[in-house]
N, C-alpha and C positions, 0 to 999 in steps of 0.2 A: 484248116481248123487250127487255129491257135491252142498250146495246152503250155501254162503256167504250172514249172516245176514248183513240186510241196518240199519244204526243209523242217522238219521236225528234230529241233536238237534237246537233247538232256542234258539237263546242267551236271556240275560237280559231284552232289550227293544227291544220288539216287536213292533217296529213302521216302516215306511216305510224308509227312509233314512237308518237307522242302519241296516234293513234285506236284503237292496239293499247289503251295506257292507260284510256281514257275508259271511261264507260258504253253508248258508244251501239252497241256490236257483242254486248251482253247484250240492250240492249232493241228491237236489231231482231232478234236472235232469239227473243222472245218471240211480237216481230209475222208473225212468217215468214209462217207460214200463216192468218193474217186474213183474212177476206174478207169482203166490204159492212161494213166496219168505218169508222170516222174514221181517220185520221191526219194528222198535224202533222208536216211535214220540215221544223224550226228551221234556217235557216242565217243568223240573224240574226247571228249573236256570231263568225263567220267573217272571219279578218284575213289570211289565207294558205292556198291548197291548194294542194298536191301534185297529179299525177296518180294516185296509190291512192285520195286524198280523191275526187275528182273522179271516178272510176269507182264508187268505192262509193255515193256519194251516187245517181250515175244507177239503177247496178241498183239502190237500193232504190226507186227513184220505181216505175223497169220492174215492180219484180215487186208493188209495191203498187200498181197501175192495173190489169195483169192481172189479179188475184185482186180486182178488181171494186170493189177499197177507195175513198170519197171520200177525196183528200188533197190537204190545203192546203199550199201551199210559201210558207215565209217565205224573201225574200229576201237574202242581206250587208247590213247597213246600209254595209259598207266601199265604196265604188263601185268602186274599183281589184279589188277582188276580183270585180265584178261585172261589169264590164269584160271582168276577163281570163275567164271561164265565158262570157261573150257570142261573146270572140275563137274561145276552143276550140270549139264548135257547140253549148256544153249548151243553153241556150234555144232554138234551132232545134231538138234534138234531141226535145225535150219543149212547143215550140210554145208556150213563153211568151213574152207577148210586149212589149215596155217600147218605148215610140218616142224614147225617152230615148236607148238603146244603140244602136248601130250596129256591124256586126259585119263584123272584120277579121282574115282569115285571117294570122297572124303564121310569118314562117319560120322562128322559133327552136321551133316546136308541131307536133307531129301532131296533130291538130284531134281531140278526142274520137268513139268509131265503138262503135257497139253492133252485132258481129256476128252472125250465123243460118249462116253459112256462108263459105268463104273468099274473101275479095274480093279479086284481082290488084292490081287499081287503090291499095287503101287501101297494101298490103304495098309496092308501090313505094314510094310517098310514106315510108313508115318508111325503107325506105333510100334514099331522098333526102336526107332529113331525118339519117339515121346520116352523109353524104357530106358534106352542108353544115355541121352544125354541131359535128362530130368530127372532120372530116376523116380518115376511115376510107376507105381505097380503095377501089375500087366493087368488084371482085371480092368483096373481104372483106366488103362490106357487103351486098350478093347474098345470099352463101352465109349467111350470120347470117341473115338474114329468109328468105329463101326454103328452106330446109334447117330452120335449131333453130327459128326464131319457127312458121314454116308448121306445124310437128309440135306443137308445145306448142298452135295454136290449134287443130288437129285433134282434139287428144284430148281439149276439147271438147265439139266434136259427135260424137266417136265413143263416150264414154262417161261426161262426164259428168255427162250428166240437167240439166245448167243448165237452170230455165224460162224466162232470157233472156237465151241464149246467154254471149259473153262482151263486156266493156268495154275498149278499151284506150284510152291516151293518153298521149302525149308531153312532154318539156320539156328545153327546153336552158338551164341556168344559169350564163353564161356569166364571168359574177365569179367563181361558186365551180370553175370548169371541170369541169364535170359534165353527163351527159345524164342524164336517168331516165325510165326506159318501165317503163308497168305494164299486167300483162293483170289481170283479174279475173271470176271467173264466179263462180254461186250455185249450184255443183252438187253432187255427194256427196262429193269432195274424194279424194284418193289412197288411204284406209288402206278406205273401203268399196269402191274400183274396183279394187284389187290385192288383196286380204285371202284370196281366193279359188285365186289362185293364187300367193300367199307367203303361205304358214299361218305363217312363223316371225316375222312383224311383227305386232304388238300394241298399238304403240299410233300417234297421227297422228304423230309424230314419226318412227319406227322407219318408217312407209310414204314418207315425205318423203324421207329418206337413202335407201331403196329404191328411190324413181322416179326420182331423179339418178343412179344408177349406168347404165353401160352397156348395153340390150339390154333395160332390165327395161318390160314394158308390159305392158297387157291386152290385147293386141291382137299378138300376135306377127310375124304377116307379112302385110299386108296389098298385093295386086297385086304379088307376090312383090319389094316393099321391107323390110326390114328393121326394124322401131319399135323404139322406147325411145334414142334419139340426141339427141333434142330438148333436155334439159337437161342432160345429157352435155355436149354441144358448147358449150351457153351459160355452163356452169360453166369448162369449161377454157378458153373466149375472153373469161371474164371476170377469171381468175385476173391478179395484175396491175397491173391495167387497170381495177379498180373492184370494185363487191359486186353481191351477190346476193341479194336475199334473196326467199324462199319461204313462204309462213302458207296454212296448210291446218285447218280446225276450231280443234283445240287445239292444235295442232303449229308450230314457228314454228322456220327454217333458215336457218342465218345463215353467208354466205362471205363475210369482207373482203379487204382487197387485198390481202392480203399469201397470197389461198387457204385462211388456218385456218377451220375450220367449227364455228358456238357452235348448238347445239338448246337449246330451251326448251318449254315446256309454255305456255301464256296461260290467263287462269279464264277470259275471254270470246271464244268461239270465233268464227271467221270461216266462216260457215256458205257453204263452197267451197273456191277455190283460187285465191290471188296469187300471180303471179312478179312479182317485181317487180325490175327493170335499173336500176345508177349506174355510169356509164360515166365514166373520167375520161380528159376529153377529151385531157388533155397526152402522156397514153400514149395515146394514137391518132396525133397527130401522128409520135410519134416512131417508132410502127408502120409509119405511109409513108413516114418518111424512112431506116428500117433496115432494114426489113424482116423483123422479129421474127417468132419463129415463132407460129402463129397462136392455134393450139387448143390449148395448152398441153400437161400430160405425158397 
């Protein structure tokens, strides 16, 4: 049996926009479902990642080691990049191991977390982490994590078939005053987990605008709470105060600060579902010191 090694390389900037661009969200979906296959995760040519970069990079390690594949991981030649993937947990997370790096939990990070199920402990630390480097009052930063994040990581495990679960990770960029949290899972994505019960959405887009309105879930009432809030609440506490943006397959949801919302279509699909959070920190401040209304209209 012949088996044709897979090369999935990341370009330079590892950020969201650039990686939507690239080739490499075609040719890990070629590799999805490989199994005892080769693979090559290039991260040689890497000068900058984001947390999207840094989540996706994980789940594809997770779901190509599951699915039984040998894969060779090229490391940044950049060291500063290899540093900061040391700081955040990824080589602890995946057990590689360099006695070169030494690994330093930074407080501007929520340290990268691949979850299975809801972890208290991690969920604090995000609003610790909202508290410290947005100065977002602690109520406000409670109810953001514990209420919209908590729901968005629920639905998940409650329907999204992810095989490894979800990714999240933090960063605070404190020159450009901005926070950015991303979740990322590998699951069937909104338009096949809602299609069922809103026949009038047709394509990943039209299910995206679907799951950010109010009430809308697959999962109606669950322990007689209410679902479908979760990106409701994240949209109007982002309104503002920073963007939004959303990529589900082909589907891609865009709110900037000002709340106008751009969809797009992408050729190479993000086989799951990103949220992905840019908070700008200076409307945080001025949120504790005024007291603005929270959740928007």
């Amino acid at each position: 049996m012949n088996i044709t090694p897979i090369q999935l390389k990341f370009p330079a900037q590892c950020e969201l926009n650039q990686l939507l661009k690239s080739d490499l969200l075609c040719n890990f979906n070629n590799s999805f479902e490989a199994t005892n296959n080769l693979i090559t995760v290039d991260c040689s040519a890497i000068k900058f990642i984001r947390p999207f970069g840094l989540n996706l990079l994980s789940a594809i390690l997770s779901l190509h080691l599951k699915n039984n594949n040998a894969v060779t991981y090229m490391p940044p030649l950049d060291n500063n990049v290899t540093n900061y993937m040391k700081d955040q947990g990824f080589y602890e997370e995946f057990s590689i191991q360099d006695s070169q790096i030494t690994h330093s939990a930074r407080s501007t990070s929520v340290a990268l977390k691949r979850l299975d199920n809801v972890n208290g402990t991690y969920l604090e630390n995000i609003a610790s982490w909202l508290m410290h480097n947005g100065g977002i009052p602690e109520n406000i930063a409670h109810d953001l994590v514990s209420i919209s994040l908590l729901e968005v990581i629920n639905n998940v495990f409650d329907h999204s078939l992810s095989p490894i679960g979800c990714y999240i990770s933090a960063q605070a960029y404190h020159r450009k005053e901005q926070l950015i949290l991303s979740i990322l899972d590998l699951g069937i994505g909104f338009y096949q987990s809602l299609k069922q019960f809103y026949p009038e959405i047709r394509t990943d887009v039209d299910a995206i605008d679907k799951a950010v309105q109010e009430g809308v879930s697959s999962k109606k009432i669950i322990e007689n709470k209410v679902r479908g809030v979760g990106l409701t609440n994240i949209s109007g506490f982002i309104k503002n105060r920073g963007a939004l943006h959303i990529i589900s397959y082909n589907g891609t949801w865009y709110q900037d600060h000002s709340g106008k919302i751009t969809t797009r279509s992408i050729n190479c699909p993000l086989h799951g579902v990103c949220v992905n959070l840019s908070i700008d920190t200076k409307s945080m401040f001025e949120l504790a010191e005024y007291g603005d209304e929270v959740w928007g209209e």
